[in-house]
Backbone as ProteinMPNN parsed JSONL, in Angstrom:
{"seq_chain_A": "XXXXXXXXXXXXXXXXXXXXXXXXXXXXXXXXXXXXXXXXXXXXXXXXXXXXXXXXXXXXXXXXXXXXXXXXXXXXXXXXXXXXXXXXXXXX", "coords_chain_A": {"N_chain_A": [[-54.441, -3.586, 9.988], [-53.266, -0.143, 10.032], [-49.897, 1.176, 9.803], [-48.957, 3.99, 11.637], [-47.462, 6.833, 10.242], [-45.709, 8.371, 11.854], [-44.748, 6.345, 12.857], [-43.955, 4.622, 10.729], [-41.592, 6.436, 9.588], [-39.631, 6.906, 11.704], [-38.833, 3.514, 11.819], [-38.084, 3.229, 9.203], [-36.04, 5.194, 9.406], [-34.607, 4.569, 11.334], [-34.023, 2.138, 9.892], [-32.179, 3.241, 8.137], [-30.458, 4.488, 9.48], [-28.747, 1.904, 10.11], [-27.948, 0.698, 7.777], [-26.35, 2.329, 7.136], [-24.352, 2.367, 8.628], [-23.819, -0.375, 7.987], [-22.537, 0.083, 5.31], [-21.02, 1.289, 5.888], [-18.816, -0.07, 7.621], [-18.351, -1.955, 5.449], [-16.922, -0.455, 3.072], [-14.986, -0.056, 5.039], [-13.798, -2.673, 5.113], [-12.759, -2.938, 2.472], [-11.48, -0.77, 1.8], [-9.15, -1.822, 3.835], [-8.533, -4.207, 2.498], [-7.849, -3.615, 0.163], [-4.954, -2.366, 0.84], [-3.821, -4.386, 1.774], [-3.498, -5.57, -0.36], [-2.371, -4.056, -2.117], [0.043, -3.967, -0.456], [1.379, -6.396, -0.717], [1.787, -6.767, -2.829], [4.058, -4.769, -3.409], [6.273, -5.697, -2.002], [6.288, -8.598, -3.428], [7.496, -7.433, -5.894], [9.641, -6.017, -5.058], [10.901, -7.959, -4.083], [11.756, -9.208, -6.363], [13.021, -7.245, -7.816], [15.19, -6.807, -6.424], [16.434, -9.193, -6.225], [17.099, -9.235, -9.173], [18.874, -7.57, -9.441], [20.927, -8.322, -8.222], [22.226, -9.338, -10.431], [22.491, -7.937, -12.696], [24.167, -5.437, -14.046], [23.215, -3.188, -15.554], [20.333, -2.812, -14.631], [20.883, -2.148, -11.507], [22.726, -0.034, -11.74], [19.88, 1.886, -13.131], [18.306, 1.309, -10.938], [19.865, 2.53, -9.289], [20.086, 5.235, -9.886], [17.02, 6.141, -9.971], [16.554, 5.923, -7.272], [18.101, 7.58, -5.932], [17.032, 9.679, -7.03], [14.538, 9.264, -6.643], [13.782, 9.142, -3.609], [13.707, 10.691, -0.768], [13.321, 11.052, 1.736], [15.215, 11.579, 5.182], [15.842, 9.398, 6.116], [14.186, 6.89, 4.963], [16.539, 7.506, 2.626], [17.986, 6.283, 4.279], [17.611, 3.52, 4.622], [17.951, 2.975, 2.306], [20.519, 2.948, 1.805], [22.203, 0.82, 1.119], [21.868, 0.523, -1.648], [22.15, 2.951, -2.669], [24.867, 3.578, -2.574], [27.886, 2.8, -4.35], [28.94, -0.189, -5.22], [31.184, -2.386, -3.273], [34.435, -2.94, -4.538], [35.301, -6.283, -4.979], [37.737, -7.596, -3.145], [40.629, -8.835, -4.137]], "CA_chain_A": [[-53.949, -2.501, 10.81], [-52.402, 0.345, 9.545], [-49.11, 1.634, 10.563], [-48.948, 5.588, 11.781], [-46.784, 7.741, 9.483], [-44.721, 8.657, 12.636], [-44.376, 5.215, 13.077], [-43.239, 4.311, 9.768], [-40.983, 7.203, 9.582], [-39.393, 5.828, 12.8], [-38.946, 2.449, 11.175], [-37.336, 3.957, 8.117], [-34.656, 6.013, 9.533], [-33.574, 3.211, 12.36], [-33.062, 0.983, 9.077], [-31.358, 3.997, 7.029], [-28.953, 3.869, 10.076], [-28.486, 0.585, 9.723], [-27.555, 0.406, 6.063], [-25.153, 3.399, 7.045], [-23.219, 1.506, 9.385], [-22.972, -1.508, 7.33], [-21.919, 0.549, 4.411], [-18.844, 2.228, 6.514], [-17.731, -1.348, 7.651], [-17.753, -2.437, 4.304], [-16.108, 0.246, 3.028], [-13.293, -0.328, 5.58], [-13.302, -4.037, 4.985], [-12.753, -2.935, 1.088], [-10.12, -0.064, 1.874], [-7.809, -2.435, 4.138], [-8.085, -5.662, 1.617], [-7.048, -3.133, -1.205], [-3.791, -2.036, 1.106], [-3.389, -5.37, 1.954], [-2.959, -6.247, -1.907], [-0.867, -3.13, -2.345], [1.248, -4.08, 0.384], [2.059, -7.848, -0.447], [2.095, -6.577, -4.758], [5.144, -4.408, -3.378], [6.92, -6.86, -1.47], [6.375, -9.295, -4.547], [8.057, -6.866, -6.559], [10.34, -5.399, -4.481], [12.357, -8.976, -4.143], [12.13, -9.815, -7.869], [13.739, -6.732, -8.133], [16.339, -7.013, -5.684], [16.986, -10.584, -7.067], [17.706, -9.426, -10.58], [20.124, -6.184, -8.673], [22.371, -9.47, -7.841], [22.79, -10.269, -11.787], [22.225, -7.319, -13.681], [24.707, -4.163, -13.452], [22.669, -2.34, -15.953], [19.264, -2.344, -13.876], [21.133, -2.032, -11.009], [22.579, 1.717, -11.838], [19.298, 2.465, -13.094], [17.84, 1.435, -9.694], [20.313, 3.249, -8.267], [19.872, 6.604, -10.636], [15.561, 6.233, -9.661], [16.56, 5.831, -5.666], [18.526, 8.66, -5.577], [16.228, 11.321, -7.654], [13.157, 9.631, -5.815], [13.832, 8.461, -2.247], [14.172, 11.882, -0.227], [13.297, 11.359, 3.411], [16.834, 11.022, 5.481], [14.915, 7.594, 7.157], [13.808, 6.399, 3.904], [17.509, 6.925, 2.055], [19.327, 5.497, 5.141], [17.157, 2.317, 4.52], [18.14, 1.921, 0.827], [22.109, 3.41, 1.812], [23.813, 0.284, 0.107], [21.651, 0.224, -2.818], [22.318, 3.986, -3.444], [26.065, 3.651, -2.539], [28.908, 1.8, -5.09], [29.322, -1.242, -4.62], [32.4, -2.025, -2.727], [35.366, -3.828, -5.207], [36.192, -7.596, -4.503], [39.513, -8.308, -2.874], [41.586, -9.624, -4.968]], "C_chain_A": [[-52.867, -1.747, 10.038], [-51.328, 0.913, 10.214], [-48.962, 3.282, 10.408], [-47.473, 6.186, 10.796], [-45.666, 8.016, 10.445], [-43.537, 7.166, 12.915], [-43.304, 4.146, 12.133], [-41.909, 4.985, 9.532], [-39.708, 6.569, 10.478], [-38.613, 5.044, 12.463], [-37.773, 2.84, 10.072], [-36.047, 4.43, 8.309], [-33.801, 5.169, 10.419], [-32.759, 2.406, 10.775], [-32.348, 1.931, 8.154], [-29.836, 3.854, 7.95], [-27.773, 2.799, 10.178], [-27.764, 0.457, 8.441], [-25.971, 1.516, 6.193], [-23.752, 3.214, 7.619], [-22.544, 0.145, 8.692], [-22.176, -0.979, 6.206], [-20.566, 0.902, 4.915], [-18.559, 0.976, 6.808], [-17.916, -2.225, 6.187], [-16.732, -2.048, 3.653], [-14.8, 0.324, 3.743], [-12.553, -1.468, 5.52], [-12.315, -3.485, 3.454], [-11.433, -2.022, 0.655], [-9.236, -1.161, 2.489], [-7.587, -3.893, 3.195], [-7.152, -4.8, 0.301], [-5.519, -2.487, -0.645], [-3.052, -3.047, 1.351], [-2.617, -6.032, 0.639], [-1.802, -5.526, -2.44], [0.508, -3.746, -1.663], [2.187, -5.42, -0.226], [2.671, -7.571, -2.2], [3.686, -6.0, -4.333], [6.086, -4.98, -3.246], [7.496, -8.434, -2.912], [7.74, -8.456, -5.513], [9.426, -5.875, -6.288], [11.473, -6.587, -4.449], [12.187, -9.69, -5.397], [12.988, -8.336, -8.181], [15.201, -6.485, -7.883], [16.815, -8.335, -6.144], [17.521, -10.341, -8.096], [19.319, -8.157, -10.135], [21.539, -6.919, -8.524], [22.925, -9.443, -9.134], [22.944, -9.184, -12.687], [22.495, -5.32, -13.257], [23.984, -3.155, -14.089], [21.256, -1.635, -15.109], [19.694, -1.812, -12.566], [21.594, 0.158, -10.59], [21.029, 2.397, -12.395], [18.263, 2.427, -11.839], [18.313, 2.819, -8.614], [20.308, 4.992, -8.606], [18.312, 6.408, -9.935], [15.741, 6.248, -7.999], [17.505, 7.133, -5.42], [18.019, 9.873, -6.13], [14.865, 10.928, -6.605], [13.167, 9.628, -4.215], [14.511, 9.997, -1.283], [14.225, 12.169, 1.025], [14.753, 10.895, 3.909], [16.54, 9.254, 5.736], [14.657, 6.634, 5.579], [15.338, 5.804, 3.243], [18.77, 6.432, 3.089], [18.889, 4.137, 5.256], [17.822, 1.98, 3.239], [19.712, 2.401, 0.605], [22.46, 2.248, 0.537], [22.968, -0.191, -1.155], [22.005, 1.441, -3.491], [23.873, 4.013, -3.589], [27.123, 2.92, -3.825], [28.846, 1.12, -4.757], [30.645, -1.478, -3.905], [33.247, -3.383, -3.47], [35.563, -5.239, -4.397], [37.196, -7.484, -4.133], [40.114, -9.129, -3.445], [42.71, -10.373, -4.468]], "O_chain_A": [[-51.879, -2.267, 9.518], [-51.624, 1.259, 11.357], [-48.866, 3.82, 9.305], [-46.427, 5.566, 10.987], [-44.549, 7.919, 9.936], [-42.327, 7.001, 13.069], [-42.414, 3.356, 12.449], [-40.988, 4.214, 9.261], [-38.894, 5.813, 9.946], [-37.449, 5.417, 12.61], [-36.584, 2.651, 10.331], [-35.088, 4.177, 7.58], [-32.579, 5.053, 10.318], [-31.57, 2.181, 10.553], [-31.816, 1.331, 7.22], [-28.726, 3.445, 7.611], [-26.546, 2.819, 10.275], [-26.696, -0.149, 8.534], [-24.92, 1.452, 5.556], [-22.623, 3.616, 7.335], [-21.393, -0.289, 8.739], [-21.086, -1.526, 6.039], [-19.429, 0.807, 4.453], [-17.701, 0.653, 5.987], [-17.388, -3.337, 6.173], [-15.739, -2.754, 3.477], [-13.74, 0.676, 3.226], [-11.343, -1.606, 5.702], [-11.107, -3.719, 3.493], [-10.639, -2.221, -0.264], [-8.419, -1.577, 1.668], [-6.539, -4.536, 3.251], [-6.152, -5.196, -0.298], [-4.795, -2.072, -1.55], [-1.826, -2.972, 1.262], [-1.593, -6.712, 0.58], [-0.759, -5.928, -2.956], [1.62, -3.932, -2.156], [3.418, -5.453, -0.203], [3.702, -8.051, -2.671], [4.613, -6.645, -4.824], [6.929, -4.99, -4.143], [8.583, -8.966, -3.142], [8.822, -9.011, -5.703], [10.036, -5.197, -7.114], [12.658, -6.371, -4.698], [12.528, -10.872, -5.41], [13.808, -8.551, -9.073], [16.098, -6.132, -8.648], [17.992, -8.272, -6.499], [18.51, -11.032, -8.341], [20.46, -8.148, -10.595], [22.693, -6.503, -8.618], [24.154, -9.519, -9.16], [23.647, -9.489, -13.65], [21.822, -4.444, -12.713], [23.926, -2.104, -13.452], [21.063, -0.43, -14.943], [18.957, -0.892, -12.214], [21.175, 1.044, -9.846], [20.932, 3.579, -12.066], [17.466, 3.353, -11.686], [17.773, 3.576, -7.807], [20.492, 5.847, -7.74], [18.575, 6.664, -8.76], [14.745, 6.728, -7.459], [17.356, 7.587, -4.286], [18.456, 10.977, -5.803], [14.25, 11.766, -5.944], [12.293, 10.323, -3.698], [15.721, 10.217, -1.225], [14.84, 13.102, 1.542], [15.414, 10.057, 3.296], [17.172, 8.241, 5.437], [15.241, 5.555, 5.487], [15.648, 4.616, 3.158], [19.969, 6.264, 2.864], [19.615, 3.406, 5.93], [18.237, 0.837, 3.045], [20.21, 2.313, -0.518], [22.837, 2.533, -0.599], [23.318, -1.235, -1.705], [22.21, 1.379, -4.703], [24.292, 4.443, -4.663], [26.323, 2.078, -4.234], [28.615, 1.228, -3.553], [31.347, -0.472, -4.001], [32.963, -4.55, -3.202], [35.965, -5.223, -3.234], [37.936, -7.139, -5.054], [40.04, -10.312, -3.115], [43.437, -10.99, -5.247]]}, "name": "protein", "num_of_chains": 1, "seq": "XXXXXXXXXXXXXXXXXXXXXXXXXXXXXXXXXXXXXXXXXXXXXXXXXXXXXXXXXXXXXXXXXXXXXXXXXXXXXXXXXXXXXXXXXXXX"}
């Protein structure tokens, strides 16, 4: 038995749908794992940097020279205030 041309047709485009839908939830699996990696790479790198900020006055002003040419939203540089600010002298 052969199958009708309409029939096949039919057949064809149900499973093109198919393939079209799995493709977009792959594709979104594949976008949020790669923000997911972004996100946690930052974080990684964000407190090895802040760790060395404790020890090291040289990286420290150049942190603080790169946070004040890049960091421009008010919200943004009122988050990183006391890294852009002086430090404030020991009491002696």
């Amino acid at each position: 038995m052969t199958e009708r041309p309409a029939d096949r047709l039919s057949r064809l485009q149900h499973r093109k749908e198919q393939l079209e839908r799995q493709i977009s939830a792959a594709e979104k699996q594949a976008k949020a794992a790669a923000r997911k990696w972004d996100t946690r790479r930052k974080v990684i790198l964000g407190g090895a940097v802040l760790a060395a900020l404790e020890t090291d006055p040289a990286l420290r002003q150049q942190v603080r020279a790169l946070l004040a040419e890049r960091v421009t939203r008010p919200h943004d540089r009122a988050t990183v205030a006391d890294l852009l600010a002086d430090p404030i002298p020991p009491v002696s």
